[in-house]
C-alpha positions in Angstrom: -7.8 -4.8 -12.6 -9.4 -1.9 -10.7 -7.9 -1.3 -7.2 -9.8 0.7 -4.7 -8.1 1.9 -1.3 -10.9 3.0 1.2 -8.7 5.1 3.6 -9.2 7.5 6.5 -6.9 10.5 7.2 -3.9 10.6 9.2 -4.2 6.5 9.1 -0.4 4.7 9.5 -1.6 1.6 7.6 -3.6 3.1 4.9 -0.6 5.4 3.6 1.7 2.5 4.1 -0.9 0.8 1.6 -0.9 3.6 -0.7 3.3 4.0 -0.6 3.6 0.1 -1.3 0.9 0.5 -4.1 3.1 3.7 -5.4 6.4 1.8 -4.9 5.4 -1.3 -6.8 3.4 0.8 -9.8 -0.4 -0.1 -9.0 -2.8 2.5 -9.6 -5.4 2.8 -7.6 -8.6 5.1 -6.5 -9.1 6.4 -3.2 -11.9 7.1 -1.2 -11.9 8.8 1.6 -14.5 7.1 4.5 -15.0 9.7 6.3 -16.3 11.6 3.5 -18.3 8.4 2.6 -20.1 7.7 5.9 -22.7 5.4 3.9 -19.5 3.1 2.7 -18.4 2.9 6.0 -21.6 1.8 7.5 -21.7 -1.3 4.6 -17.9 -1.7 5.1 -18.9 -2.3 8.9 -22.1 -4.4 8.2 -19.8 -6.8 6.4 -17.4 -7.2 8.9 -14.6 -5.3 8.3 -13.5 -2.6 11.2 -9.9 -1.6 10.6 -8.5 0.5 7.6 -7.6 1.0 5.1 -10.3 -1.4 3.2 -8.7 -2.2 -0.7 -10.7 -3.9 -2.6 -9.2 -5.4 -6.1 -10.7 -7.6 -8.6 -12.9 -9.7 -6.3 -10.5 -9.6 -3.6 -11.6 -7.5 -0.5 -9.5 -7.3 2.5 -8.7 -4.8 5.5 -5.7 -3.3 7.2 -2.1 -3.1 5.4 -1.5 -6.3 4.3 1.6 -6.4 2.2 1.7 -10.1 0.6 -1.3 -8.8 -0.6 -0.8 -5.9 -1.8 2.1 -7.9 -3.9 -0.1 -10.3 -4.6 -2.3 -7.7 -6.7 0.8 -6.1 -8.2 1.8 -9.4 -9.4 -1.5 -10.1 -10.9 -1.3 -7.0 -12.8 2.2 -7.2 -14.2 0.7 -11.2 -15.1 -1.9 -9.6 -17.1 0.1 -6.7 -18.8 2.2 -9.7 -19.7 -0.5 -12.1 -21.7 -2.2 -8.6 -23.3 1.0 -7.5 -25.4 
């Protein structure tokens, strides 16, 4: 599963995100928004306003959500599992 974390700098809840992510052994990609002004704008057209934005398999949500963020760890660890 391919985890993105959309994040902006010097944002409480997006390194939280990305230290729970760490903690529980999830990889996952950052991009920086404010670098990525175009993401933004279609991250904002679609609704969402507050960062970090993670999107992971077809799950999209915003702000630090831990249950989650657990939930995707535990969908990873459930796939490792059926693959070996």
């Amino acid at each position: 599963m391919q985890v993105t974390v959309y994040s902006l700098p010097n944002c409480v809840q997006c390194n939280q995100t990305k230290k729970v992510f760490t903690t529980l052994g999830v990889e996952y990609n950052e991009v920086m928004l404010d670098e990525n002004p175009e993401k933004a704008a279609e991250f904002m057209d679609k609704g969402y306003k507050q960062a970090p934005i993670v999107t992971a398999g077809g799950e999209i949500w915003s702000g630090f959500r831990l249950e989650r963020i657990q939930g995707v760890a535990l969908q990873i660890r459930a796939d490792n599992a059926k693959a070996h």
